[in-house]
C-alpha positions as CSV (number, residue, x, y, z in Angstrom):
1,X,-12.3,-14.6,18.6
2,X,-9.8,-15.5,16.0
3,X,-9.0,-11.7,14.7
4,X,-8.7,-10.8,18.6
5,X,-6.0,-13.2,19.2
6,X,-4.1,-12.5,15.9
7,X,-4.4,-8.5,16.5
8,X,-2.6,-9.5,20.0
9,X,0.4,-11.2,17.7
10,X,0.6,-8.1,15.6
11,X,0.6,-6.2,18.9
12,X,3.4,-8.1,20.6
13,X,5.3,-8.5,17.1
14,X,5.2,-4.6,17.3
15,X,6.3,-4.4,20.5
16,X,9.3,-7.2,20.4
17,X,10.4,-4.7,17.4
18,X,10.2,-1.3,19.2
19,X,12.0,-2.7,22.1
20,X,14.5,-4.5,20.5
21,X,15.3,-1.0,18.3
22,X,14.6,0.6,21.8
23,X,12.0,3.1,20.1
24,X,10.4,6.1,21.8
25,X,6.8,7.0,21.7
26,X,7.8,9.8,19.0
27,X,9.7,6.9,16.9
28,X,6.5,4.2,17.0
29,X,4.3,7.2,15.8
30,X,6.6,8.2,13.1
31,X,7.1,4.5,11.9
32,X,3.4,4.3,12.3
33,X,2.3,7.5,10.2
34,X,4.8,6.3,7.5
35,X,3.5,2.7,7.2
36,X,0.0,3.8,7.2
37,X,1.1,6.5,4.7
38,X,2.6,3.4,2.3
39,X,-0.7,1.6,3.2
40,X,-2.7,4.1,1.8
41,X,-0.8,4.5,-1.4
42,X,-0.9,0.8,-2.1
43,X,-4.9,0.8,-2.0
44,X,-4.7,3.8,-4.2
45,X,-2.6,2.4,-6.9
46,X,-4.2,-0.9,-6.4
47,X,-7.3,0.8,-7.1
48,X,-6.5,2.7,-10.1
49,X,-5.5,-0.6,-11.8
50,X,-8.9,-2.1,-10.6
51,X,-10.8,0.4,-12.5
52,X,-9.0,-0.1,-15.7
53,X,-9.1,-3.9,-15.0
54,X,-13.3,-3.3,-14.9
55,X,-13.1,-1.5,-18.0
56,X,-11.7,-4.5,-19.2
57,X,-8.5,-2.0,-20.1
58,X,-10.3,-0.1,-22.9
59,X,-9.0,2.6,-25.0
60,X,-10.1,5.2,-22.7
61,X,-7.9,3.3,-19.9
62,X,-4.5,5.5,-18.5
63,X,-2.5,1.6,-18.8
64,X,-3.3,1.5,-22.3
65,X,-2.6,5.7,-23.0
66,X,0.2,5.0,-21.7
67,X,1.2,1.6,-23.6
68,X,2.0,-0.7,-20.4
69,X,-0.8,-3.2,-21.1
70,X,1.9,-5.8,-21.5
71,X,4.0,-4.5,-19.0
72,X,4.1,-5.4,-15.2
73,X,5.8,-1.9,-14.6
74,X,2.1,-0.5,-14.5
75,X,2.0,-0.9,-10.8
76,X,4.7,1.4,-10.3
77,X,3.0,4.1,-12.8
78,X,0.2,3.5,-10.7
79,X,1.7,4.8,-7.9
80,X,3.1,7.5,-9.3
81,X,0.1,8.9,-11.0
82,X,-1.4,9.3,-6.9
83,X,1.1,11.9,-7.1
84,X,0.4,13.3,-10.8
């Protein structure tokens, strides 16, 4: 019952926005495509640095071919390499 209420206060938090922007049904579904576009690449890169993570970031591992072990920039490489 919880997640039902709480997908209602996404709903109407997306709805005080597009109204308050004054958004056409062309506009939500471009702002839509794009943020479910951004989604996806976040589970991707977050995913790629899971797998090294299990590998417990062996030498095999593209964060330590690269040399970013001690770096937090690895999340943006991440990211990039969905596009490599």
């Amino acid at each position: 019952m919880k997640a039902v209420s709480g997908k209602n206060k996404l709903t109407d938090m997306f709805n005080f926005f597009t109204n308050l922007m004054k958004m056409d049904a062309n506009k939500e579904r471009l702002v839509f495509f794009v943020l479910i576009f951004l989604s996806g690449i976040h589970v991707t890169s977050c995913l790629w640095i899971y797998i090294c993570w299990l590998d417990d970031f062996g030498p095999d591992c593209w964060i330590v071919k690269a040399g970013l072990v001690d770096e937090s920039i690895f999340v943006v490489n991440s990211i990039l390499k969905i596009f490599n």
